[in-house]
The first five atom37 places (N, CA, C, CB, O) and aatype in JSON, in Angstrom:
{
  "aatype": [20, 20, 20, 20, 20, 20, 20, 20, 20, 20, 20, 20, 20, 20, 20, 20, 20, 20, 20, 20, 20, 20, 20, 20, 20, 20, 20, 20, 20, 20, 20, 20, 20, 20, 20, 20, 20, 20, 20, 20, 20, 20, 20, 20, 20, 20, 20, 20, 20, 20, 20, 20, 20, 20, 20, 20, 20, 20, 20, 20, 20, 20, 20, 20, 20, 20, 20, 20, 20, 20, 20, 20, 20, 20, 20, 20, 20, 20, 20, 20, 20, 20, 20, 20, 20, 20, 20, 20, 20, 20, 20, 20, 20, 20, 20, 20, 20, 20, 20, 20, 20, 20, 20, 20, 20, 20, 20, 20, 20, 20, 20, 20, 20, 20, 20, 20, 20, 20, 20, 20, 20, 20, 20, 20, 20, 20, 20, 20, 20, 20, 20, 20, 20, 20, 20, 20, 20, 20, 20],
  "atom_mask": [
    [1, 1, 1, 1, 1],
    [1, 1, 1, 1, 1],
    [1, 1, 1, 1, 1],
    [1, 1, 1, 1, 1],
    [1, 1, 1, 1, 1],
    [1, 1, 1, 1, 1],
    [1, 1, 1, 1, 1],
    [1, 1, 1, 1, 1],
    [1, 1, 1, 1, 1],
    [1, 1, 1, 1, 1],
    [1, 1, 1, 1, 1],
    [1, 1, 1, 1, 1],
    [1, 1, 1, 1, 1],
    [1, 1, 1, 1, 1],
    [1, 1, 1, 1, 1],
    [1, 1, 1, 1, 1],
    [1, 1, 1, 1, 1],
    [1, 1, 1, 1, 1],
    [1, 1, 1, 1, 1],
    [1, 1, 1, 1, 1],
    [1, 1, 1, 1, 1],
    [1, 1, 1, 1, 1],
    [1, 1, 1, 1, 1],
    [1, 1, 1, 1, 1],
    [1, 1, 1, 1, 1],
    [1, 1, 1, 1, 1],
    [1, 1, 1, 1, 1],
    [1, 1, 1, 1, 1],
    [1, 1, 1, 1, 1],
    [1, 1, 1, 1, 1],
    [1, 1, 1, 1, 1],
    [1, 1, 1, 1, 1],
    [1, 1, 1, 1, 1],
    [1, 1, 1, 1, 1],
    [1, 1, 1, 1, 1],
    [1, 1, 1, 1, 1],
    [1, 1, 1, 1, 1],
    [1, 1, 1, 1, 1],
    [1, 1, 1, 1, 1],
    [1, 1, 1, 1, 1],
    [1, 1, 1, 1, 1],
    [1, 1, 1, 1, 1],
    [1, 1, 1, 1, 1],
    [1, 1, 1, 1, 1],
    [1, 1, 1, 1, 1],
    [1, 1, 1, 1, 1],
    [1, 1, 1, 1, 1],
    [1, 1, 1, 1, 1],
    [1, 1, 1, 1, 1],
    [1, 1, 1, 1, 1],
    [1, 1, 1, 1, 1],
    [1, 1, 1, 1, 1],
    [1, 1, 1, 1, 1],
    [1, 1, 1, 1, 1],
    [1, 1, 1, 1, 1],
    [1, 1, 1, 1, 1],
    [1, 1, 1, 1, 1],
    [1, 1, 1, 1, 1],
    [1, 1, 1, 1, 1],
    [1, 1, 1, 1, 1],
    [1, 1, 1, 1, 1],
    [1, 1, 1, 1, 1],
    [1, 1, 1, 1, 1],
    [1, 1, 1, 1, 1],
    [1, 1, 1, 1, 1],
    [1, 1, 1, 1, 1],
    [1, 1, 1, 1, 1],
    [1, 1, 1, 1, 1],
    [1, 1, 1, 1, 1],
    [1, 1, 1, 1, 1],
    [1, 1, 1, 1, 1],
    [1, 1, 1, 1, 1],
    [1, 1, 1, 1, 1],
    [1, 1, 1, 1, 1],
    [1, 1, 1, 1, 1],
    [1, 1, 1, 1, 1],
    [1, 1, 1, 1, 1],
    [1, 1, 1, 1, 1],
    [1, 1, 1, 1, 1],
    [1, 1, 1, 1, 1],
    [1, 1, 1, 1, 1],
    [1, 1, 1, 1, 1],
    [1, 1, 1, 1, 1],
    [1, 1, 1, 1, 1],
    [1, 1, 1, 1, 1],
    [1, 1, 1, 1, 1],
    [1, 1, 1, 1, 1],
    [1, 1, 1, 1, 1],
    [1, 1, 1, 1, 1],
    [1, 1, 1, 1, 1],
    [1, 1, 1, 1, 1],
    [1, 1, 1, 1, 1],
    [1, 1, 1, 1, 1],
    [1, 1, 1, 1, 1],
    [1, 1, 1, 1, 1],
    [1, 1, 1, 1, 1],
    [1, 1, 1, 1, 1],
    [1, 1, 1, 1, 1],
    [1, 1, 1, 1, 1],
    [1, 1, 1, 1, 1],
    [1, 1, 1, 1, 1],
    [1, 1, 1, 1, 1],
    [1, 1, 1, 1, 1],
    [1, 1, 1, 1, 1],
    [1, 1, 1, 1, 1],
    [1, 1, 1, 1, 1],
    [1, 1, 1, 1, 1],
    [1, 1, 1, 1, 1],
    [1, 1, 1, 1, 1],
    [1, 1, 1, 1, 1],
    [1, 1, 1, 1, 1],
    [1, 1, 1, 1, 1],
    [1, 1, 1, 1, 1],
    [1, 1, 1, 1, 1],
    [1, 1, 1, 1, 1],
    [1, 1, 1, 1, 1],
    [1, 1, 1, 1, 1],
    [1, 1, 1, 1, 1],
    [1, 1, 1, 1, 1],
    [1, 1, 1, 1, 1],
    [1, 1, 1, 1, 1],
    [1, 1, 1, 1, 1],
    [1, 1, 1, 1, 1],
    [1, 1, 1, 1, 1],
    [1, 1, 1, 1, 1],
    [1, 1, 1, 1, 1],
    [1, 1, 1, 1, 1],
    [1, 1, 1, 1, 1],
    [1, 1, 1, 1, 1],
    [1, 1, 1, 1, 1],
    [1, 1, 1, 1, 1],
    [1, 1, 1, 1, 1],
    [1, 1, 1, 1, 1],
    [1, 1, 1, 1, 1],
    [1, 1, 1, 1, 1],
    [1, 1, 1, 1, 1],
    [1, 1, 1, 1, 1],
    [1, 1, 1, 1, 1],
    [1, 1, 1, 1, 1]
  ],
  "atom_positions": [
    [[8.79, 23.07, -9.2], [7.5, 22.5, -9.58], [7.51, 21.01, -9.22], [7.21, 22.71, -11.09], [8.51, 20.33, -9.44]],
    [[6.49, 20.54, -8.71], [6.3, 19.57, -8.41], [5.71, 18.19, -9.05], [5.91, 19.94, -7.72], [4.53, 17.94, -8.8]],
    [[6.34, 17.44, -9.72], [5.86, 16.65, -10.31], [5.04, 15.19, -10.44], [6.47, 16.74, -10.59], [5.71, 14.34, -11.03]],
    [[3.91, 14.8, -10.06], [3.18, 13.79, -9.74], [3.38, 12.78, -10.44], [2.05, 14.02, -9.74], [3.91, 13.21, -11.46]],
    [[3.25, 11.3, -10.54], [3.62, 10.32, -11.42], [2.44, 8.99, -9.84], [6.05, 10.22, -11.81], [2.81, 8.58, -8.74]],
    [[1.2, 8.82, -10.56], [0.23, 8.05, -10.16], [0.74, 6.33, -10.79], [-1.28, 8.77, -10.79], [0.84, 6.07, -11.98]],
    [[0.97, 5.47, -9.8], [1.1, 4.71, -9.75], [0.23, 3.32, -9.68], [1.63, 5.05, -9.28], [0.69, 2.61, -8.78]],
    [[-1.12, 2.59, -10.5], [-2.33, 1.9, -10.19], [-1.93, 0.56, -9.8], [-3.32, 1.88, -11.33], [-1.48, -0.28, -10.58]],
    [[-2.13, 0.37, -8.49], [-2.07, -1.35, -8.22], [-2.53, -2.35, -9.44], [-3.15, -1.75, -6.92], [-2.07, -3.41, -9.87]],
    [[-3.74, -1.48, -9.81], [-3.91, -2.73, -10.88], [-2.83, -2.7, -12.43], [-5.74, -2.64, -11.44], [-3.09, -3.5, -13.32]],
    [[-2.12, -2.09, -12.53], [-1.06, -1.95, -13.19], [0.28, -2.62, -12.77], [-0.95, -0.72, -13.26], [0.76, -3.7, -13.12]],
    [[0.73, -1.67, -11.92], [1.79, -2.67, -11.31], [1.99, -3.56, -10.56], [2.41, -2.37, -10.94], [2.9, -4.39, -10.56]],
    [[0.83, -3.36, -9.63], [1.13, -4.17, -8.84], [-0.46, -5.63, -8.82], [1.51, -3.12, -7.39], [-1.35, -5.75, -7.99]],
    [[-0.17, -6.46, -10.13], [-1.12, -7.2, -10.51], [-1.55, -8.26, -8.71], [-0.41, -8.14, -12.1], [-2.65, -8.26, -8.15]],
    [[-0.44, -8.92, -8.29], [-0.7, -9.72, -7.27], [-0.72, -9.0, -5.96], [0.2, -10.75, -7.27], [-0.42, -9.72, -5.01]],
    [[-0.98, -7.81, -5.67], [-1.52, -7.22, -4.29], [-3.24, -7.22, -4.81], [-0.7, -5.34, -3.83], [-3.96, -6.72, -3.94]],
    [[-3.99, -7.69, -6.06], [-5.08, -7.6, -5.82], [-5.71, -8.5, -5.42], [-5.52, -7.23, -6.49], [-6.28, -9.25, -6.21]],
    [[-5.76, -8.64, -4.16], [-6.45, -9.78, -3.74], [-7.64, -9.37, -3.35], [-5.85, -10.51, -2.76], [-7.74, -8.15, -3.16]],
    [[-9.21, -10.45, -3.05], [-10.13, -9.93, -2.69], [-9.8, -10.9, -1.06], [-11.54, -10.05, -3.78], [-9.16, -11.85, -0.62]],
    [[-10.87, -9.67, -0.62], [-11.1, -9.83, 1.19], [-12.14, -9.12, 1.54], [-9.88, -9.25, 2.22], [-12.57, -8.1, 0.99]],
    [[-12.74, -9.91, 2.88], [-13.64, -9.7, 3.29], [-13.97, -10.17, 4.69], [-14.25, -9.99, 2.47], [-13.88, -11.27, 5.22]],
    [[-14.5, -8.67, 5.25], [-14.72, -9.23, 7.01], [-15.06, -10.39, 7.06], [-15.82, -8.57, 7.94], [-15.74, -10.84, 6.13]],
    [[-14.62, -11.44, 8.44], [-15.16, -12.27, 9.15], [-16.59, -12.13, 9.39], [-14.51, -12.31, 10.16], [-16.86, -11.11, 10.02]],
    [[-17.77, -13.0, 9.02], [-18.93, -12.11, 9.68], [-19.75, -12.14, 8.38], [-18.49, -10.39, 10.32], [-20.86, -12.65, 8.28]],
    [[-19.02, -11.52, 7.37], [-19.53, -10.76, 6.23], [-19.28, -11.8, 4.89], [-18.67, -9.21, 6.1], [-19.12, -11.28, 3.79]],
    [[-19.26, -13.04, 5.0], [-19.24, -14.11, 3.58], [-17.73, -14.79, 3.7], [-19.41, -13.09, 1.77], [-17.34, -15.88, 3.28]],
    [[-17.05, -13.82, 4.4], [-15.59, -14.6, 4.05], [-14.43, -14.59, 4.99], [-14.96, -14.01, 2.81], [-14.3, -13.83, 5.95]],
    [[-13.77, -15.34, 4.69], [-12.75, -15.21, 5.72], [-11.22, -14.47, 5.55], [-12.55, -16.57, 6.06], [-11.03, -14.54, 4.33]],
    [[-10.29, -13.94, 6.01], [-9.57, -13.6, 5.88], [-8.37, -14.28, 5.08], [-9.6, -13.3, 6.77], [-8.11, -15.48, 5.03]],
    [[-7.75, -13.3, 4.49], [-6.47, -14.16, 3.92], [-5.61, -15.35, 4.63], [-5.45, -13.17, 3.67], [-5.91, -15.59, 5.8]],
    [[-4.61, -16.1, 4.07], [-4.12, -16.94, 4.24], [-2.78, -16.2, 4.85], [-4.19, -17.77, 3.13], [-2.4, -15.06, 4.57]],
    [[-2.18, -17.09, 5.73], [-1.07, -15.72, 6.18], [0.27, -16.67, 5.26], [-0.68, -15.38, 8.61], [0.98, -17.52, 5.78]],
    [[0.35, -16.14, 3.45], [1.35, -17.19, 3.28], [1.85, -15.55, 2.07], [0.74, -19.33, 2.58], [1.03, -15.15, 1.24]],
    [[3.13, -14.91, 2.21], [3.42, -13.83, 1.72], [3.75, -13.58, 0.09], [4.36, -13.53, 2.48], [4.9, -13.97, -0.09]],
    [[3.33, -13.22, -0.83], [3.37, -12.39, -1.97], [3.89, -11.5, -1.99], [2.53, -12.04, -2.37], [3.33, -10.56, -1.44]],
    [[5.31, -11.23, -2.63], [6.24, -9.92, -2.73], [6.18, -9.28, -4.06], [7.78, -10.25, -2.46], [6.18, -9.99, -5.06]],
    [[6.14, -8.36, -4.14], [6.42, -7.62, -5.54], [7.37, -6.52, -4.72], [4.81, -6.89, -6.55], [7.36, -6.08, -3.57]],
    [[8.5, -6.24, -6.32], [9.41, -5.86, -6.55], [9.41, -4.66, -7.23], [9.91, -6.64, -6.94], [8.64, -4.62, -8.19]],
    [[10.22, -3.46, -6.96], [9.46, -2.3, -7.66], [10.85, -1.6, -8.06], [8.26, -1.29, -6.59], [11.5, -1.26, -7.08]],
    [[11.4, -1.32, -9.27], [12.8, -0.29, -9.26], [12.42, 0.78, -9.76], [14.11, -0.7, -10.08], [11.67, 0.57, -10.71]],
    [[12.68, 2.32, -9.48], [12.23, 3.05, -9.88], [13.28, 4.54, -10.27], [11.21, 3.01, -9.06], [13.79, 5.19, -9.36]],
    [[13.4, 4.8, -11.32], [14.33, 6.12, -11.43], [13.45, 7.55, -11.42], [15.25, 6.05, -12.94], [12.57, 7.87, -12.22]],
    [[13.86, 8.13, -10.52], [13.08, 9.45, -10.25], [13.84, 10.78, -10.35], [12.52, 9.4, -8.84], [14.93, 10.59, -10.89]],
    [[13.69, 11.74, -10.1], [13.77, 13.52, -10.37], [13.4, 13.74, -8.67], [12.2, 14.44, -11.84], [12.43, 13.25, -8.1]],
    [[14.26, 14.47, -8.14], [14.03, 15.52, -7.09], [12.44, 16.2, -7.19], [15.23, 16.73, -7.31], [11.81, 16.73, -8.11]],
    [[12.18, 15.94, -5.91], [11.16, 16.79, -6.08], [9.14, 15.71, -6.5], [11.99, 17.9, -7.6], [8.0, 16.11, -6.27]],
    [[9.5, 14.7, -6.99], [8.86, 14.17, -7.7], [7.79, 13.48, -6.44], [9.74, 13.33, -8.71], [8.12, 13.32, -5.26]],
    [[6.87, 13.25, -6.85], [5.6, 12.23, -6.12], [5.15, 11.33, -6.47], [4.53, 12.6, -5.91], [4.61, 11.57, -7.55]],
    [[5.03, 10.25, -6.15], [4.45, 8.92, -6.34], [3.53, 8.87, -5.87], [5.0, 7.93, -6.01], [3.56, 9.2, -4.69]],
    [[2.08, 8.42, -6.46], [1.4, 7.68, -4.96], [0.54, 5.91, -5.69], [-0.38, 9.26, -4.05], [-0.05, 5.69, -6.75]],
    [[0.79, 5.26, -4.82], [0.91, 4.14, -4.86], [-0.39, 3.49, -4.38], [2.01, 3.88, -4.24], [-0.42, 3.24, -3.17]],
    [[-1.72, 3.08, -5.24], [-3.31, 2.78, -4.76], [-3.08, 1.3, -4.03], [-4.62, 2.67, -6.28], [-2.94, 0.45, -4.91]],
    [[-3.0, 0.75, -2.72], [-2.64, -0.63, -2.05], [-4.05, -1.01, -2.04], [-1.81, -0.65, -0.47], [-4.97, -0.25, -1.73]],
    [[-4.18, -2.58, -2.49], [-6.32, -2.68, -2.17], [-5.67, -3.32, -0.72], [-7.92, -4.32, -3.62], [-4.61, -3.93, -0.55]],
    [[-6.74, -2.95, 0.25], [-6.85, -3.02, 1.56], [-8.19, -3.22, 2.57], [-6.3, -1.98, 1.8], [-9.08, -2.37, 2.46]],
    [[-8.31, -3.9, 3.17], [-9.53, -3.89, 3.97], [-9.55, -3.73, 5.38], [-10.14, -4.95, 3.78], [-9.47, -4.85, 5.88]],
    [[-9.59, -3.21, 5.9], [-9.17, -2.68, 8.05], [-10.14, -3.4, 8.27], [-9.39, -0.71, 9.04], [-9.62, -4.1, 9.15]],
    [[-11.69, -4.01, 8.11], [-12.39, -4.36, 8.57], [-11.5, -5.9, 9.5], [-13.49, -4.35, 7.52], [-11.51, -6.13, 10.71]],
    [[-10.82, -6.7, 8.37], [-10.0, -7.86, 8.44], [-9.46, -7.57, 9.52], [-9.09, -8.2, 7.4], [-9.67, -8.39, 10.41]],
    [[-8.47, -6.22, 9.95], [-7.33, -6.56, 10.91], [-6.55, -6.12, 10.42], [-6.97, -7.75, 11.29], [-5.64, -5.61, 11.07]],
    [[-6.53, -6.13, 9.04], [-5.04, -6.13, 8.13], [-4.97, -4.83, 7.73], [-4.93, -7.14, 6.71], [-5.92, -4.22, 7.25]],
    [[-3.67, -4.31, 7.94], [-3.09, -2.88, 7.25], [-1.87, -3.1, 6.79], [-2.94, -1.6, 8.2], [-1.23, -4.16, 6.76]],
    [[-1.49, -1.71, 6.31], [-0.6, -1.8, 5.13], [0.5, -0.97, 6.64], [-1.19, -0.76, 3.15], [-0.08, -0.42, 7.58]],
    [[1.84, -1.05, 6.57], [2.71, -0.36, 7.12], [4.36, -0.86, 6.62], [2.35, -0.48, 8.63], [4.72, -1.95, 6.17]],
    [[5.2, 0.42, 6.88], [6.56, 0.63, 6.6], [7.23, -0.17, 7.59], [6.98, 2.09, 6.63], [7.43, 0.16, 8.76]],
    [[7.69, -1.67, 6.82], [8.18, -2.51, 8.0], [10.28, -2.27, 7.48], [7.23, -4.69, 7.85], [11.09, -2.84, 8.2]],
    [[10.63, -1.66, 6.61], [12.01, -1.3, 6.65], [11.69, 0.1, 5.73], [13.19, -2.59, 5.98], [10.68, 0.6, 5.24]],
    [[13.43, 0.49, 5.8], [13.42, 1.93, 5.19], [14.64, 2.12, 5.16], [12.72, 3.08, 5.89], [15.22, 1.68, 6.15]],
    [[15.43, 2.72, 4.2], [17.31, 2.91, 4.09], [16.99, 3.72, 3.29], [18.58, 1.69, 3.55], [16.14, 3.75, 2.41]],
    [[18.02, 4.64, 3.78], [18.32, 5.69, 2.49], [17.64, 6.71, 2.96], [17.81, 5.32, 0.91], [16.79, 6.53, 3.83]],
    [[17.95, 8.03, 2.4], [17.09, 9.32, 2.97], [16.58, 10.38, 1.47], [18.35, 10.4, 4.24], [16.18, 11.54, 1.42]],
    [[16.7, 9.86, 0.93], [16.39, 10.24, -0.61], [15.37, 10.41, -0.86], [16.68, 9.49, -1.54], [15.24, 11.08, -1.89]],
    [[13.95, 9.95, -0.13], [12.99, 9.84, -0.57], [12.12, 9.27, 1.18], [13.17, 8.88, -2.04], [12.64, 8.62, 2.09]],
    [[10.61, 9.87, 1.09], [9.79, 9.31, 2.35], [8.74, 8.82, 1.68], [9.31, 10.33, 3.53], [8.46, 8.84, 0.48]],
    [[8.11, 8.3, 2.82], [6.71, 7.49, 2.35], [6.08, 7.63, 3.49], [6.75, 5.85, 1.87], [6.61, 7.56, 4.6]],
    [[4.79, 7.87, 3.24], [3.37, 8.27, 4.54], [1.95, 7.36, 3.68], [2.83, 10.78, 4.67], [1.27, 7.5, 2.66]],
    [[2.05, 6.56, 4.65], [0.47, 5.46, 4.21], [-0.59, 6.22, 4.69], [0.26, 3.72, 5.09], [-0.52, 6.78, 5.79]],
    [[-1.47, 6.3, 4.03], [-3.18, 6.75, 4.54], [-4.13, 5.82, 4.11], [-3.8, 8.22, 3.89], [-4.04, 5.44, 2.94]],
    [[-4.91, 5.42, 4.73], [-6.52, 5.09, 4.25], [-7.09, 5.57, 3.29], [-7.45, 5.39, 5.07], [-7.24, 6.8, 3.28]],
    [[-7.57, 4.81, 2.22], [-8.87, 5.91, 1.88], [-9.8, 5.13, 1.81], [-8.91, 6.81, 0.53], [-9.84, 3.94, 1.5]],
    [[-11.0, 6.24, 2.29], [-12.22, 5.24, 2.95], [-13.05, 4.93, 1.75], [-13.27, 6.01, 4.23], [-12.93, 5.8, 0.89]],
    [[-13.93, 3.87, 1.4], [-14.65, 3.74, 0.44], [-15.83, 4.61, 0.38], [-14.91, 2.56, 0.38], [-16.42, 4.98, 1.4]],
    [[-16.21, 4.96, -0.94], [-17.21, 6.3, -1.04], [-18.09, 6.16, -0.26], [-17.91, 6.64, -2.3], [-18.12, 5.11, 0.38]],
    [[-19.07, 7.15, -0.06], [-20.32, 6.78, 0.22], [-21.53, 6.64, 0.47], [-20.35, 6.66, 0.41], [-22.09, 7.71, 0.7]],
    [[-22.33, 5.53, 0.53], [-23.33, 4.66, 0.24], [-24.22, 6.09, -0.66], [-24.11, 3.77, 1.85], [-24.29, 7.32, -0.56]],
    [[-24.62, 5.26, -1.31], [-26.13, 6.53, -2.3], [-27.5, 6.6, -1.33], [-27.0, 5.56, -4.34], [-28.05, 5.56, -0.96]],
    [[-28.03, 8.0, -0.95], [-28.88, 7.99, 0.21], [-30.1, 6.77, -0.17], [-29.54, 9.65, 0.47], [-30.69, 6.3, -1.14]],
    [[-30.02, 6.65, 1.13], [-31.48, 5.27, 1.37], [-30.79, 3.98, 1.23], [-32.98, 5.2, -0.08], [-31.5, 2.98, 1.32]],
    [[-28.89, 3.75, 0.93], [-28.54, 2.43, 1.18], [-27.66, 2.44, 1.5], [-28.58, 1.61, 0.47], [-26.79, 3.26, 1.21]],
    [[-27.54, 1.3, 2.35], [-26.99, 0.35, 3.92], [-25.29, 0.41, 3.31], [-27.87, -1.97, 4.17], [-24.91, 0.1, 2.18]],
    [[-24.58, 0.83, 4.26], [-23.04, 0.88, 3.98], [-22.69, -0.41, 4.0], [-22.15, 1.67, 4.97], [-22.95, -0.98, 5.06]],
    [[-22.04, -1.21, 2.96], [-21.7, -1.92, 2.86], [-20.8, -3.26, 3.9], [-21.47, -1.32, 2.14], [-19.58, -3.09, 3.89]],
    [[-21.05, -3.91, 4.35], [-19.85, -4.76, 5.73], [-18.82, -4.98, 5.07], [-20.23, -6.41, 6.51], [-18.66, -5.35, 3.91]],
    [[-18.13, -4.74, 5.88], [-16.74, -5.19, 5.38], [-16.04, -4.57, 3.85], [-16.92, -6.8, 5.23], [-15.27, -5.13, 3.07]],
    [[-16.64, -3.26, 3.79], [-16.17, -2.92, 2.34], [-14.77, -2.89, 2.18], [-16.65, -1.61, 1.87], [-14.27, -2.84, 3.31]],
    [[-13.88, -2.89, 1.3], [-12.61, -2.62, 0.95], [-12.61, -1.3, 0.87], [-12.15, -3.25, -0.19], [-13.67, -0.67, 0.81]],
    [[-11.44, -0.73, 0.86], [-10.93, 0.66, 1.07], [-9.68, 0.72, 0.67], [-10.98, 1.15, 2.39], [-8.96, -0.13, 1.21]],
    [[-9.09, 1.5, -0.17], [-7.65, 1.76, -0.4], [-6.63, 1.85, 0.28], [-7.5, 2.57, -0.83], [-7.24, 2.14, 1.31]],
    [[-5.13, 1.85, 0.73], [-4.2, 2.35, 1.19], [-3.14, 2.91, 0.09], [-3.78, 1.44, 2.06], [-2.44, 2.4, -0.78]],
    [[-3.39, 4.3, 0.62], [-2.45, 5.1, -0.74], [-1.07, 5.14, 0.34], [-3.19, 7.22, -1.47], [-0.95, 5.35, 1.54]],
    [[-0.19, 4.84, -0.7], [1.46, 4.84, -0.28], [2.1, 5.95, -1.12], [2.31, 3.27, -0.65], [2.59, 5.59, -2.19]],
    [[2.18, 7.24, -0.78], [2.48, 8.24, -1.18], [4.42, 8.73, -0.88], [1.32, 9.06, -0.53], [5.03, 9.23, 0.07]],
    [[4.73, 8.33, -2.01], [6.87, 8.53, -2.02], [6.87, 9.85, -2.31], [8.12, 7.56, -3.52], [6.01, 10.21, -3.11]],
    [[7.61, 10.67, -1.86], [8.26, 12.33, -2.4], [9.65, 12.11, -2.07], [7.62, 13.97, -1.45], [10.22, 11.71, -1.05]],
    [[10.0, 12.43, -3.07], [11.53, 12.38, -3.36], [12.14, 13.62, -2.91], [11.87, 12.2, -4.9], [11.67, 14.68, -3.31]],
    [[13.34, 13.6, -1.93], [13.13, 15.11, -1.64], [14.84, 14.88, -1.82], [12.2, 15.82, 0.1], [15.19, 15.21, -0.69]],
    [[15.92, 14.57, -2.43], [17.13, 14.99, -2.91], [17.88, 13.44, -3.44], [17.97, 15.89, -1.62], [17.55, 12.29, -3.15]],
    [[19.04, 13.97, -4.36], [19.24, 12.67, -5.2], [20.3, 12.07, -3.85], [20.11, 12.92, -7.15], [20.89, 12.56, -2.89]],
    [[20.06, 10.43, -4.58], [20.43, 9.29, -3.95], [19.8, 8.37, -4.06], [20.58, 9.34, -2.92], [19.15, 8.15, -5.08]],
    [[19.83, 7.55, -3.01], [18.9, 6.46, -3.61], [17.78, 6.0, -2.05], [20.14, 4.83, -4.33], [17.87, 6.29, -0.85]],
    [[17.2, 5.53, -2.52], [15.76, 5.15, -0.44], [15.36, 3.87, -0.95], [13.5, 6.53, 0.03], [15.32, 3.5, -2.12]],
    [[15.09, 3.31, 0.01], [14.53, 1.47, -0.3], [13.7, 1.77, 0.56], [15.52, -0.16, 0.05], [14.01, 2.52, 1.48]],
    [[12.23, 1.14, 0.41], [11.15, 0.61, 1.45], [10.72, -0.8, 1.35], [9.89, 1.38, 1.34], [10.85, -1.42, 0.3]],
    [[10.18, -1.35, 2.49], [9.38, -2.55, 1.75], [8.23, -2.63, 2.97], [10.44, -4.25, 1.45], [8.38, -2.88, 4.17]],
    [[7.1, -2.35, 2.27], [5.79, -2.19, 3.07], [5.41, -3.69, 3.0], [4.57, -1.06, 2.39], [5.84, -4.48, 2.15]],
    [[4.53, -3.98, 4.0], [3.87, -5.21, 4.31], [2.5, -5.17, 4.51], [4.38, -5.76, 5.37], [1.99, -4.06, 4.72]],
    [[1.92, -5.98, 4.5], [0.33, -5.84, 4.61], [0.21, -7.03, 5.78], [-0.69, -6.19, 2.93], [0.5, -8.14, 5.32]],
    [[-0.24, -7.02, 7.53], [-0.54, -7.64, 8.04], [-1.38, -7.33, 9.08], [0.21, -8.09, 8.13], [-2.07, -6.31, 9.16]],
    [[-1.3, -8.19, 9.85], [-2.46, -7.77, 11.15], [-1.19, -6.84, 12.35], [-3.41, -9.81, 12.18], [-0.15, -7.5, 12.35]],
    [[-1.12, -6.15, 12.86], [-0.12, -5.62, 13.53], [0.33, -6.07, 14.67], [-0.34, -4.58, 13.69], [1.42, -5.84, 15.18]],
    [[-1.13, -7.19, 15.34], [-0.83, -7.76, 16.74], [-0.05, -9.51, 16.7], [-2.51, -7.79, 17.6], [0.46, -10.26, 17.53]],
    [[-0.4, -9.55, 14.93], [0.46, -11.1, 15.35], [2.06, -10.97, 14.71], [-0.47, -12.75, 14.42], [2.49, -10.87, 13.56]],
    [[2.5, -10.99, 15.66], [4.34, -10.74, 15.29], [4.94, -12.05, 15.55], [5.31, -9.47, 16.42], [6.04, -11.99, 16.1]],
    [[4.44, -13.31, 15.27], [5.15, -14.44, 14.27], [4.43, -15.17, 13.57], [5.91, -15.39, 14.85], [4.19, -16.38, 13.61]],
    [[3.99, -14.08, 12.71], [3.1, -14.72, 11.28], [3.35, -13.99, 10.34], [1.5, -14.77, 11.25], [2.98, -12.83, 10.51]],
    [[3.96, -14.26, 9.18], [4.33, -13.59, 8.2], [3.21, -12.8, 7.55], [4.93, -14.41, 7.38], [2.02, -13.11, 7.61]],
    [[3.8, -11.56, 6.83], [2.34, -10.74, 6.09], [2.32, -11.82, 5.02], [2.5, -8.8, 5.32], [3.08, -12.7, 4.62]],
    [[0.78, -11.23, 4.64], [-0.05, -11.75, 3.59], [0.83, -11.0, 2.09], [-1.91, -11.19, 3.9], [0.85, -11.56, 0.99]],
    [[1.34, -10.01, 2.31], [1.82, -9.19, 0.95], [2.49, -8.2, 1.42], [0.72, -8.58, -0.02], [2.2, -7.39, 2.3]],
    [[3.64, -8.34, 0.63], [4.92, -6.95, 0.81], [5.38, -6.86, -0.29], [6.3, -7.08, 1.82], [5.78, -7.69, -1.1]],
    [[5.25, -5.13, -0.32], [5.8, -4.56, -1.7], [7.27, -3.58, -1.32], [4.41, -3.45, -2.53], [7.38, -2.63, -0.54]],
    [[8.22, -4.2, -2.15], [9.44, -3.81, -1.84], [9.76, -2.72, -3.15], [10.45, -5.15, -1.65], [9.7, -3.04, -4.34]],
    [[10.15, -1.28, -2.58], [10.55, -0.23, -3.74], [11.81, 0.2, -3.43], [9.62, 1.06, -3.9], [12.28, 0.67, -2.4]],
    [[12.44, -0.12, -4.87], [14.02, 0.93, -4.78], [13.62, 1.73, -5.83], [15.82, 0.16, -5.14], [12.94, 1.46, -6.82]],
    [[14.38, 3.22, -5.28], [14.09, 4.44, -5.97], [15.88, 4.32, -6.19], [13.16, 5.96, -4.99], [16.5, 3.43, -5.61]],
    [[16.75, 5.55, -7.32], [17.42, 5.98, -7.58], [17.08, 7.57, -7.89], [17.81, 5.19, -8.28], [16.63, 7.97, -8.96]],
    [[17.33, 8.28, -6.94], [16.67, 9.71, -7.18], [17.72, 10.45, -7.92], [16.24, 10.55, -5.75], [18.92, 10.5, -7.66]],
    [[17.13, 10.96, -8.82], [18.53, 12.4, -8.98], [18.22, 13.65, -9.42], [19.75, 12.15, -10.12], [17.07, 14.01, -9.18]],
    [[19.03, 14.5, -10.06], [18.66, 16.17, -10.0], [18.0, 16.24, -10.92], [19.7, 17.3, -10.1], [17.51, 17.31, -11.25]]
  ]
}
């Protein structure tokens, strides 16, 4: 059996909530100066995490798996798109949208990640935010 364990940014992870907003659309993009949070976590075989990242693609900026050790456990980022609009109104510019970071633990040991949140084409500018997780998995 498979056991779920929902994880709310606005819970743990208080400083990934940042607000953002397209270029274009009132505001400008983040500052490229990095915010880490730290995550330790003891888990069960078998188990699921999923992890709500606030995110905006309009910016440039995504969430991705910039390290990974250990085989104890994976992680697969997705989008999720913001709902939408109620008929007869205008989809929002630049809306925010989630990035769910979904862990399954698939045998004991231990897995480290540390996801980053940046633009993918500038590779010497630090991300705006990286969330670093150690798991300890076991039976």
């Amino acid at each position: 059996m498979v056991k779920t364990l929902f994880l709310g940014a606005a819970l743990l992870l208080p400083a990934l909530s940042f607000g953002m907003e397209a270029p274009g659309c009132g505001g400008d993009a983040p500052a490229a100066q990095t915010d880490e949070q730290h995550i330790a976590l003891s888990l069960s075989v078998g188990q699921v995490i999923s992890i709500s990242l606030p995110s905006n693609p309009s910016t440039g900026y995504s969430w991705s798996v910039a390290a990974q050790e250990g085989d104890a456990a994976e992680v697969k980022l997705s989008v999720i798109p913001p709902p939408e609009p109620a008929p007869g109104e205008e989809p929002l510019c630049g809306a925010p949208a989630d990035t769910e970071a979904r862990i399954v633990t698939m045998k004991p040991g231990k897995a480290s990640f540390r996801l980053i949140y940046s633009r993918p084409w500038e590779k010497d500018v630090p991300p705006v935010q990286a969330l670093s997780l150690e798991l300890n998995v076991t039976e």
